[in-house]
N, CA, C and O atoms as CSV, one atom per row, in Angstrom:
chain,resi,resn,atom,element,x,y,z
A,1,UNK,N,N,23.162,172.170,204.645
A,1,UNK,CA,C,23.506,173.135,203.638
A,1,UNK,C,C,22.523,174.305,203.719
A,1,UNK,O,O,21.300,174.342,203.857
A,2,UNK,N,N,23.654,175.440,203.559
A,2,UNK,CA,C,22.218,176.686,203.500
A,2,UNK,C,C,22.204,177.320,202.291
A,2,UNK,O,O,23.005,177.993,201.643
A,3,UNK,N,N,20.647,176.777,202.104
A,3,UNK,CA,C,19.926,177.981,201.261
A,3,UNK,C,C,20.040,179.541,200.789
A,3,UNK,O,O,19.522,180.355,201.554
A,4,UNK,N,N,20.569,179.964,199.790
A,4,UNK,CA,C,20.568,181.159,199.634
A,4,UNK,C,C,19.243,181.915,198.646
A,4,UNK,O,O,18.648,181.452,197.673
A,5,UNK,N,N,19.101,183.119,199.282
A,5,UNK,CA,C,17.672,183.554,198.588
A,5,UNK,C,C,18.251,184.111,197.471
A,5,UNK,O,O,19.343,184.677,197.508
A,6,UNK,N,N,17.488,183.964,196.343
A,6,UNK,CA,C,17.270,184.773,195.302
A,6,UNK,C,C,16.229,185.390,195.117
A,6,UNK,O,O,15.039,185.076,195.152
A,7,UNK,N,N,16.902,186.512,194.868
A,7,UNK,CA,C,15.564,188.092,194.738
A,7,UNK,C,C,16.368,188.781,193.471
A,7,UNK,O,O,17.457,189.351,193.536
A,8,UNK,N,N,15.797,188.640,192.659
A,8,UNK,CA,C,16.417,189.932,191.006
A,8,UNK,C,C,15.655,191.497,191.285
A,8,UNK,O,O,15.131,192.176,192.168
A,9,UNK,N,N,15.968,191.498,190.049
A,9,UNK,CA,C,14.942,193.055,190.322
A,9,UNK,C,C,14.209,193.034,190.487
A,9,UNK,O,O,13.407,192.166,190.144
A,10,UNK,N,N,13.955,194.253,191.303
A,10,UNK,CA,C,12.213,194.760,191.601
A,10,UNK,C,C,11.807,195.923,190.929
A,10,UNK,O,O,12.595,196.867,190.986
A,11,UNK,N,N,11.110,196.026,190.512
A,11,UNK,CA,C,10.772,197.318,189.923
A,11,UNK,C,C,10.640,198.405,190.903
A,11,UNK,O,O,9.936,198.354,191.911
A,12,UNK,N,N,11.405,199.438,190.516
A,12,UNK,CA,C,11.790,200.740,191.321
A,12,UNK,C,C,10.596,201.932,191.013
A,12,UNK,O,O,9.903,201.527,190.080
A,13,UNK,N,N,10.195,203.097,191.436
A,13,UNK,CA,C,9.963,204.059,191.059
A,13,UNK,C,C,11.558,205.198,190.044
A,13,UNK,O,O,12.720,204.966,190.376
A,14,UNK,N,N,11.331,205.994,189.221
A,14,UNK,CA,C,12.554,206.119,189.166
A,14,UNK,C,C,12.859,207.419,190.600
A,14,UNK,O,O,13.792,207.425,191.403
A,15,UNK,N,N,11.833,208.279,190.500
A,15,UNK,CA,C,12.021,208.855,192.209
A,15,UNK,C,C,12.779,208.543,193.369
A,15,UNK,O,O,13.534,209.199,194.087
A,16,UNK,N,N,12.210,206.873,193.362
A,16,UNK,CA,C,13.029,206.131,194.726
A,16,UNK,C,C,14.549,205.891,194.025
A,16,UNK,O,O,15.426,205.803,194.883
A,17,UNK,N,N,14.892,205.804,193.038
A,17,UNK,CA,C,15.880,205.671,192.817
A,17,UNK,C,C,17.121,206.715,192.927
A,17,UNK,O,O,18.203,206.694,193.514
A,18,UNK,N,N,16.654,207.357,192.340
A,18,UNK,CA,C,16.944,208.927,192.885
A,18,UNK,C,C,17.626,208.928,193.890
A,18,UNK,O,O,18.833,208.831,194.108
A,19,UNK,N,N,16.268,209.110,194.814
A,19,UNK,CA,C,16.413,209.624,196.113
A,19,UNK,C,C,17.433,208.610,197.050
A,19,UNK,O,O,18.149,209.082,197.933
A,20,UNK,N,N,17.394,207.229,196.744
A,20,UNK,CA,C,18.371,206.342,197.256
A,20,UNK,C,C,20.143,206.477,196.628
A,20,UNK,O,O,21.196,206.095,197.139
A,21,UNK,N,N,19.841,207.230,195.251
A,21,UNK,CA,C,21.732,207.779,194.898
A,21,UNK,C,C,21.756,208.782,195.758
A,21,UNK,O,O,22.679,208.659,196.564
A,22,UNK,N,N,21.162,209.645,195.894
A,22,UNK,CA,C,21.759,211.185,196.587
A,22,UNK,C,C,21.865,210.560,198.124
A,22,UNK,O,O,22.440,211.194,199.010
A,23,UNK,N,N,21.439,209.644,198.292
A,23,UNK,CA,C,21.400,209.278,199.962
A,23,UNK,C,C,22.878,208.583,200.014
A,23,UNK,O,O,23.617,208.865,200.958
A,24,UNK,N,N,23.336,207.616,198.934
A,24,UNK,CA,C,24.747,206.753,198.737
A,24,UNK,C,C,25.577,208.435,198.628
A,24,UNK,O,O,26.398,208.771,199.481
A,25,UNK,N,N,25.275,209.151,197.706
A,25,UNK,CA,C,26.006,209.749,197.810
A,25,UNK,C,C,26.867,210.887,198.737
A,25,UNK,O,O,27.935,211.472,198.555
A,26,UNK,N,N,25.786,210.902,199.894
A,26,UNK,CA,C,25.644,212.066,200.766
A,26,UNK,C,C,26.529,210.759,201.665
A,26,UNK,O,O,27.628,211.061,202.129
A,27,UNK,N,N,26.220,209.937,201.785
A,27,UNK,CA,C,26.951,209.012,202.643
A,27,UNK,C,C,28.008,208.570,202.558
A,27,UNK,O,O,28.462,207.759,203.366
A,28,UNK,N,N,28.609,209.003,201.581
A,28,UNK,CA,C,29.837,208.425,200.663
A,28,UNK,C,C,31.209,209.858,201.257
A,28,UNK,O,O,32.330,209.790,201.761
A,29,UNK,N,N,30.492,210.754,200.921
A,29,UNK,CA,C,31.138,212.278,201.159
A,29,UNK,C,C,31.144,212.328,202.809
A,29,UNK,O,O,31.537,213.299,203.455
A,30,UNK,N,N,30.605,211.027,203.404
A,30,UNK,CA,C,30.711,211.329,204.891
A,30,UNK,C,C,31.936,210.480,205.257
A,30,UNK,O,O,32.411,210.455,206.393
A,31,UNK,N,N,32.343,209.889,204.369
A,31,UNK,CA,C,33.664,209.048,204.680
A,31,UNK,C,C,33.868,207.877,205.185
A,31,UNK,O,O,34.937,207.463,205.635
A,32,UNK,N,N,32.080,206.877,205.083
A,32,UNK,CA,C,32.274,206.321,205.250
A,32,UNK,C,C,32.421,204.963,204.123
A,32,UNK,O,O,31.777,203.919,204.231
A,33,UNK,N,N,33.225,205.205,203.254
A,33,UNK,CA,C,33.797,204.002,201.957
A,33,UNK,C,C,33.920,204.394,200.757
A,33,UNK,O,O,34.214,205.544,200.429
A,34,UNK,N,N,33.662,203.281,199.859
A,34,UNK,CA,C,33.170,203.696,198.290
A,34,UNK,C,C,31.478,203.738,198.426
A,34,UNK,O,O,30.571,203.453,199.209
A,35,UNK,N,N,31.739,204.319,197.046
A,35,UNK,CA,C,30.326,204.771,196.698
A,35,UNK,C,C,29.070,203.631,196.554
A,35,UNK,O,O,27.907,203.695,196.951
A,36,UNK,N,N,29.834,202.503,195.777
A,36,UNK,CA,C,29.431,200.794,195.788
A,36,UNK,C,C,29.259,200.718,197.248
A,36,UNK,O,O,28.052,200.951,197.299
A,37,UNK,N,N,29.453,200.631,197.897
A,37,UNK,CA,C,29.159,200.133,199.352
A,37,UNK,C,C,28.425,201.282,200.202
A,37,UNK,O,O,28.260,200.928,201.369
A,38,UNK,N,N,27.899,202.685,199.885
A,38,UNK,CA,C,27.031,203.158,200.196
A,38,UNK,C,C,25.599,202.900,199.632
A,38,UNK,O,O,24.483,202.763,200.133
A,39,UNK,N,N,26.285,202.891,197.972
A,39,UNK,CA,C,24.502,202.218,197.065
A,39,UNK,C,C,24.032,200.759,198.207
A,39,UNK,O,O,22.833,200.530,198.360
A,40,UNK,N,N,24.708,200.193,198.671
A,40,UNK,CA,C,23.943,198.899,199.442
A,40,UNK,C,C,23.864,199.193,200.345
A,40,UNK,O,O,22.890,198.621,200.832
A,41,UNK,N,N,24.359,199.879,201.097
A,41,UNK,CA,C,23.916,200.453,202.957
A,41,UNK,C,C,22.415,200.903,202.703
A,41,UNK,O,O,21.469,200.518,203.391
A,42,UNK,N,N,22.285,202.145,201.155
A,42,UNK,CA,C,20.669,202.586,201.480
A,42,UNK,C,C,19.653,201.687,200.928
A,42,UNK,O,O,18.431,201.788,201.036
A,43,UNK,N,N,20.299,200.845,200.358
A,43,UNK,CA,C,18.982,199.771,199.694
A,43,UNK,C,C,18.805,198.888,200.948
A,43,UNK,O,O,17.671,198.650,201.363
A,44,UNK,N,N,19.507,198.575,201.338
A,44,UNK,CA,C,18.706,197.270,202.572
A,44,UNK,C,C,17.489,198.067,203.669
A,44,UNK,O,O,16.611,197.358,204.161
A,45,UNK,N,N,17.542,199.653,203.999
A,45,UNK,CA,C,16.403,200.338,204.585
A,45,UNK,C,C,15.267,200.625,203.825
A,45,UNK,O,O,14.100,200.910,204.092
A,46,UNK,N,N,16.191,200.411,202.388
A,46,UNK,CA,C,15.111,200.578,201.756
A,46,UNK,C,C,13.617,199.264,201.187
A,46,UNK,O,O,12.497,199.176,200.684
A,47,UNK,N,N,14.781,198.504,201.781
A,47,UNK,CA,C,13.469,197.497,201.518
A,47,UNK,C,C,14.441,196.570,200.761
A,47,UNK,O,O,13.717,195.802,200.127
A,48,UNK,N,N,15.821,196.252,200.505
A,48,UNK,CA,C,16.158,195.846,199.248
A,48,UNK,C,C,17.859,195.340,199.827
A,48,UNK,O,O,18.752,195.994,200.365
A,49,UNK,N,N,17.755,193.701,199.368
A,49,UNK,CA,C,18.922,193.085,200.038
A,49,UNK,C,C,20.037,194.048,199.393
A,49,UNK,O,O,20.692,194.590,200.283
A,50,UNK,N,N,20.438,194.413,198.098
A,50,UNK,CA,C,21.494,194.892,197.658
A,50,UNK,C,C,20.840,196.300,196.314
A,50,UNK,O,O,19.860,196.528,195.605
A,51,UNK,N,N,22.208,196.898,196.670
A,51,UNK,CA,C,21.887,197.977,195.542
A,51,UNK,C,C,21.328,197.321,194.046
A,51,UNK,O,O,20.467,197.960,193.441
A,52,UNK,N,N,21.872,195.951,193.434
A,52,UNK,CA,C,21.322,195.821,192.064
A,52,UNK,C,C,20.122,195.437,192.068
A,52,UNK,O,O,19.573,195.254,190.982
A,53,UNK,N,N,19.452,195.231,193.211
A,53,UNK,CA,C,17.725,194.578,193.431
A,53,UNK,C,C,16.979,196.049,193.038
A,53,UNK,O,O,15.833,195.881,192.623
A,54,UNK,N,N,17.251,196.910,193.072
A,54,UNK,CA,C,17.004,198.419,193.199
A,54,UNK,C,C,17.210,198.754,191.456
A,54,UNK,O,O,16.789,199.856,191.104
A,55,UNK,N,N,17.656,198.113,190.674
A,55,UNK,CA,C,18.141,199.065,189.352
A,55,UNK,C,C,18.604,197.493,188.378
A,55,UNK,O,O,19.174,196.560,188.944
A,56,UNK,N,N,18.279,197.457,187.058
A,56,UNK,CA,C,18.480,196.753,186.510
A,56,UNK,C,C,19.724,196.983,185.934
A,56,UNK,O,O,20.204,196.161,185.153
């Protein structure tokens, strides 16, 4: 059986937070999906399995 990790929030800067929407969003307007599935493309570079680890 496999183990799945749990990670909740992390505490963000609100800056990094920021700067990780305008990045979903700039990525979003590039055509590649919804906007939900750009917020998690920039959190995993950012250090962060999914967009809600990023924002409570």
């Amino acid at each position: 059986m496999q183990k799945k990790s749990v990670i909740g929030y992390i505490s963000t800067p609100d800056k990094t937070v920021e700067r990780l929407k305008k990045q979903a969003k700039t990525l979003q307007r590039s055509g590649v999906g919804k906007h939900s599935d750009s917020l998690n493309r920039v959190a995993k570079p950012g250090g962060y399995d999914q967009w809600h680890h990023v924002v409570k």
